[in-house]
C-alpha positions, -999 to +999 in steps of 0.1 A: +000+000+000+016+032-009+015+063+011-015+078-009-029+050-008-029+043+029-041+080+032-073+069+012-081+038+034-081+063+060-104+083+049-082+115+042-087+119+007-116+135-009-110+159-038-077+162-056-066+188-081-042+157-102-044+128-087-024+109-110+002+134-108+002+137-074+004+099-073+036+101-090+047+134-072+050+116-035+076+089-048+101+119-039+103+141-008+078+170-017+071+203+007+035+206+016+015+231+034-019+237+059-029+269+068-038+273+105-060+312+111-054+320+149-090+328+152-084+317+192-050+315+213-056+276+210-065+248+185-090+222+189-098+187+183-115+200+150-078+212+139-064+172+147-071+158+116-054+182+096-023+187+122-022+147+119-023+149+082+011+172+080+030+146+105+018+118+082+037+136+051+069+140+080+065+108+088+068+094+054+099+118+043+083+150+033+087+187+043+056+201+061+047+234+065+028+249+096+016+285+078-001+305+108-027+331+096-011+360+112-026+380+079-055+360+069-064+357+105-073+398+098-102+390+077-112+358+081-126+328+058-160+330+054-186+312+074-214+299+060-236+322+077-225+357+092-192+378+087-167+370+113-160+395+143-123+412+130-101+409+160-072+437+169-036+432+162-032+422+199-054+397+201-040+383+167-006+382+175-014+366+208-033+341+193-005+334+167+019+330+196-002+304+211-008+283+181+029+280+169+037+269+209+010+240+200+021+233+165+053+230+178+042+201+196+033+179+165+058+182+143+095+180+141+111+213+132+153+202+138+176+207+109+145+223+089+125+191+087+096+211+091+088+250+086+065+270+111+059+303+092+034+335+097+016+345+062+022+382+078+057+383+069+048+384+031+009+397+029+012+425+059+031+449+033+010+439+004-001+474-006-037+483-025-022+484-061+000+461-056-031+438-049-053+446-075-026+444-105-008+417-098-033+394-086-066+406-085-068+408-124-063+370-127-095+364-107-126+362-126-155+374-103-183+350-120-158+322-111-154+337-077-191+338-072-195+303-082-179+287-055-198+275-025-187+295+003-195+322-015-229+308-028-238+301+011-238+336+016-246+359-013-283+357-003-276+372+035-248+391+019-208+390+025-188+416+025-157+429+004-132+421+027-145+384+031-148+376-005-113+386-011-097+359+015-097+330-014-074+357-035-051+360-001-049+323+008-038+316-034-009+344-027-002+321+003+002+289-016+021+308-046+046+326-019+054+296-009+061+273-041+082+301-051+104+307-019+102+272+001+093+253-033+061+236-019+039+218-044+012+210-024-017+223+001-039+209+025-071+215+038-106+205+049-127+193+018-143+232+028-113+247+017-115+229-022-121+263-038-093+284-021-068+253-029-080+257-067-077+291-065-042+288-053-033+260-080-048+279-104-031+314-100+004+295-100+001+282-130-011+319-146+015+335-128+048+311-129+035+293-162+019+259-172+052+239-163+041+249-128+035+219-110+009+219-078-013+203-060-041+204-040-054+173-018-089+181+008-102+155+037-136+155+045-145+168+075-148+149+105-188+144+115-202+122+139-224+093+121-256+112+126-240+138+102-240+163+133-208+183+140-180+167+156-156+183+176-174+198+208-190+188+242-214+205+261-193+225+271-174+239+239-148+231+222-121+209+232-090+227+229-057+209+229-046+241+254-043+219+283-054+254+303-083+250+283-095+217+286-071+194+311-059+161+304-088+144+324-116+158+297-096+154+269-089+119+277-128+113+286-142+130+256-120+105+236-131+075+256-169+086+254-171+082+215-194+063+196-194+026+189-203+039+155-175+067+151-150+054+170-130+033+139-135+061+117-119+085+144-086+058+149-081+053+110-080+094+105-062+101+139-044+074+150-008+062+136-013+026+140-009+008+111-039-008+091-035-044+104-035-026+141-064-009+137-083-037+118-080-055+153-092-031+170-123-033+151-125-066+156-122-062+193-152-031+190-172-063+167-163-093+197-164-077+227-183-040+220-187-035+261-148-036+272-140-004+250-107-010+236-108+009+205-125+039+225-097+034+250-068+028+224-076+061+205-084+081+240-045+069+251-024+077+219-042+112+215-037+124+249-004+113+254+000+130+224-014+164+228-007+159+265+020+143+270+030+110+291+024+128+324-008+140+313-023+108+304-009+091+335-033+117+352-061+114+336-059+075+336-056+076+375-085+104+379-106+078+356-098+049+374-103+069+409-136+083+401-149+046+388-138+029+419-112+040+436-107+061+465-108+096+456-081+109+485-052+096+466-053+125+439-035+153+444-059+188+446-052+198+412-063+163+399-096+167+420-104+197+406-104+182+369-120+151+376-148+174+395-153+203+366-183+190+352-198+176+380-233+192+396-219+223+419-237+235+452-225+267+470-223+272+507-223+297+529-217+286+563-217+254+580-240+228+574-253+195+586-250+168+558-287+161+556-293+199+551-265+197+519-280+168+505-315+186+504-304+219+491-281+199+465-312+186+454-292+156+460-322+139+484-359+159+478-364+161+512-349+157+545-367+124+552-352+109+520-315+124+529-315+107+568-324+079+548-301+080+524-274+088+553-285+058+579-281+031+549-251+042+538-253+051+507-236+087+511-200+093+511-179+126+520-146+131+505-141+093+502-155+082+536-188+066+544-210+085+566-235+073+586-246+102+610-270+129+597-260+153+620-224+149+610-216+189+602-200+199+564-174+231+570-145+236+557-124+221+583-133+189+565-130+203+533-105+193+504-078+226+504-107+238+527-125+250+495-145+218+486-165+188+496-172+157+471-202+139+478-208+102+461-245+092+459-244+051+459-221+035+429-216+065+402-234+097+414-209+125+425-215+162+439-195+190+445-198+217+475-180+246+475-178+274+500-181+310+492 
């Protein structure tokens, strides 16, 4: 199986500019590109595939490039639906500095193996004439107006600024063949139309014996067709300040029987025969979670690191059994976040917390609940309802974790 190949079995290929060229092209070490806007200080999960994609072509002796949006990032690609909200030069160069921290992470930049550049360098002193000579005359606006991000919007209207991003993102790709010599860009299959534009105004520009490429994935949706990449919450960021190694890991293991393969062929790097018996496993034995578990492991030791998954592997096992006084405070407080939260004020009597956590309906149920012993505080059984919640008992004297029977946890914090 070669290496395009592979990337179809995958599921990573959808449209290609050439693909018999392109076929032939990756028999030699090539320099490809994926543009990366810093719309946020941090990535998310909904970035992975493509990140993955550009350590598959390192991994299998190619030149990635990591272009950040420092420019681009100024207008913004169009949504679908409304303009984007421009953000100031701050927040842009902030953001910027946050995602080449992350993308740093993925990729192996030694020696120039790989290139982490900012499309500011070039387009920031891209002047008005400059723009509309030498490359706004080789777009044609019917052509322009064809395409479907555009489409999507002309009937609630898009701006000027907006519908010039596809002519920025081709001066991206064409910057780049000429001064790094890459010959191909990446992208989500949403980005098919700026990857044409970009082959396309290469080859008007630098002549037909210009060679590019241009190679989308489809995006990643859950099997319902419903988008993929948030919980209820938000977004999962791979900013572990953002979202900690514990709900990273858990958001992973919480996948679909039914999306789970798809997920480890497009984000995993174990190899096809692997993964095939993982799906065996899923077919076999669908209860014990393996390929959940194998895809929640190799991502957030990846995006987390070793230590991080070690954590979030002793918070899981902890909070499913174990006794919750062995985590450090820090490892508490993640394995906590989404739990129910009740505030209190002063001192309290454990029947009284149960009932205004809505944890027992009344005060009859909670006594009850407390005399069978099916309450426990901070990973001790209690048994006496007038046994008094302050923060003398508290964890870091800031919290109290209450367990209702086998699986039902509360949080009580004091104000």
């Amino acid at each position: 199986m070669t290496f395009l190949e592979e990337l179809q079995w995958r599921g990573l290929v959808k449209d290609v500019t050439d693909m018999e060229g392109l076929s032939e092209r990756l028999n030699r070490p090539l320099t490809c590109y994926c543009g990366f806007d810093p719309t946020a200080d941090s990535l998310h999960i909904g970035h992975l595939q493509q990140i993955m994609l550009l350590r598959r072509y390192q991994m299998a002796g190619h030149r990635p490039i990591a272009l950040c949006g420092g420019a681009t990032g100024m207008i913004g690609d169009p949504r679908p639906t409304t303009e984007r909200k421009l953000l100031t030069m701050e927040d842009l160069q902030h953001n910027v500095e946050g995602i080449k921290k992350q993308l740093a992470r993925f990729l192996d930049f030694e020696d120039g193996k790989a290139l982490l550049l900012n499309n500011f360098d070039w387009l920031g002193n891209l002047n008005l004439l400059q723009f509309l000579r030498d490359y706004g005359k080789h777009f044609n606006v019917s052509y322009m107006i064809a395409k479907d991000t555009i489409q999507k919007r002309l009937s609630s209207g898009i701006s000027f600024t907006e519908f010039t991003y596809t002519i920025l993102q081709a001066i991206d790709f064409k910057t780049l063949y000429e001064n790094y010599d890459c010959e191909l860009q990446i992208g989500g299959s949403d980005q098919w139309g700026n990857l044409v534009s970009g082959c396309d105004l290469i080859r008007k520009m630098c002549g037909e014996n210009a060679k590019v490429y241009g190679v989308t994935s489809p995006l990643i949706t859950k099997s319902d067709g419903s988008k993929f990449g948030k919980s209820e919450g938000g977004n999962i960021w791979l900013d572990p300040n953002k979202t900690s190694a514990y709900e990273f890991y858990q958001f992973w293991v919480n996948v679909a029987d039914s999306d789970v393969i798809s997920l480890l062929k497009r984000l995993s790097f174990r190899t096809p025969d692997q993964i095939m018996e993982v799906e065996k496993s899923l077919q076999e034995e669908p209860h014990l979670r393996k390929a959940q578990k194998a895809l929640a492991e190799e991502l957030t030791e990846l995006v987390h690191g070793k230590a991080g998954l070690e954590s979030a592997l002793r918070i899981t096992a902890t909070f499913f059994g174990g006794d919750i006084r062995e985590l450090s405070f820090e490892e508490l407080k993640q394995g906590i976040a989404n739990m129910p939260h009740v505030a209190i004020e002063n001192q309290k009597t454990l029947t009284e917390v149960l009932v205004s956590a809505k944890i027992a309906s009344s005060k009859r149920e909670a006594r009850e609940l407390i005399t069978h012993g099916s309450i426990q505080l901070n990973g001790e059984k209690v048994t006496d309802t007038e046994f008094l919640v302050d923060r003398e008992n508290a964890f870091e004297k800031t919290l109290c974790i209450i367990k209702k029977g086998k699986k039902n946890w509360f949080v009580c914090t004091f104000e």
